[in-house]
N, C-alpha and C positions, 0 to 999 in steps of 0.2 A: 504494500500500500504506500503509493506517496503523497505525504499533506504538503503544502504550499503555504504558507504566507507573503504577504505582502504590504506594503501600504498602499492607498489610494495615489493616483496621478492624473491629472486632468490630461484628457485623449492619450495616453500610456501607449508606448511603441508594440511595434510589435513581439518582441521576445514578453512583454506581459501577457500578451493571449496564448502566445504557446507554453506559458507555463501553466494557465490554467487550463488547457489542454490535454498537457500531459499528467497533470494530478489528479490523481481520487478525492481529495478532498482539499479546498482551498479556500483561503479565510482571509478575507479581508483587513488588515492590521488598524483599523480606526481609533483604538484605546490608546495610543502613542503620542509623544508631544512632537506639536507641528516644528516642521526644519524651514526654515524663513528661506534660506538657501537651496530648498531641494524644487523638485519638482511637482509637487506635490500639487499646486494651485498654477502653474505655468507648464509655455511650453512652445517650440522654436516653430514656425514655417520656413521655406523656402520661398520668395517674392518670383514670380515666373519671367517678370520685367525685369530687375534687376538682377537676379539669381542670389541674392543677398538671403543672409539668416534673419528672421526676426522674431522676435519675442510678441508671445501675448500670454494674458494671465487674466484672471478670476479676479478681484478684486474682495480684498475680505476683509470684515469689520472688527479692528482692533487686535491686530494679527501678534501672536506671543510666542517666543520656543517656549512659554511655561505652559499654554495649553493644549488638548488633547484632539487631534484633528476633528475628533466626532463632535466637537462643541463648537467649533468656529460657523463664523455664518457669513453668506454672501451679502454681499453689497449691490442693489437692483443691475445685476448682470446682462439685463437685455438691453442696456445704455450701453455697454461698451460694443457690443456687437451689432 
């Protein structure tokens, strides 16, 4: 039997689906303090114009490494998009 965990990442590459894929059982890591630096609420495209990386992210209300991902909350996300 393989378990997986992991934490949440906003649009998560692909080696995230193949790992839920290949497990029996897999768990979502949301109990955990949020990484301001991870990826966890971001995340790159490629611009087809420029060929340039760019960043976009989630915007989230009163963001902390002391809190625990599952508690955080967005910010009206349909303005940014």
């Amino acid at each position: 039997m393989i378990v997986s965990a992991m934490q949440p990442y906003y649009f998560p590459s692909i080696h995230y689906y193949q790992l839920i894929f290949s497990s029996d059982i897999f768990v979502i890591l949301d109990n955990v303090n949020f990484i301001n630096r991870g990826f966890i609420h971001k995340n790159y495209f490629i611009d087809r114009a420029t060929k340039e990386k760019k960043i976009f992210n989630l915007i989230i209300e009163k963001k902390s490494q002391n809190k625990l991902i599952k508690d955080l909350k967005l910010i009206d996300y349909k303005k940014k998009f």
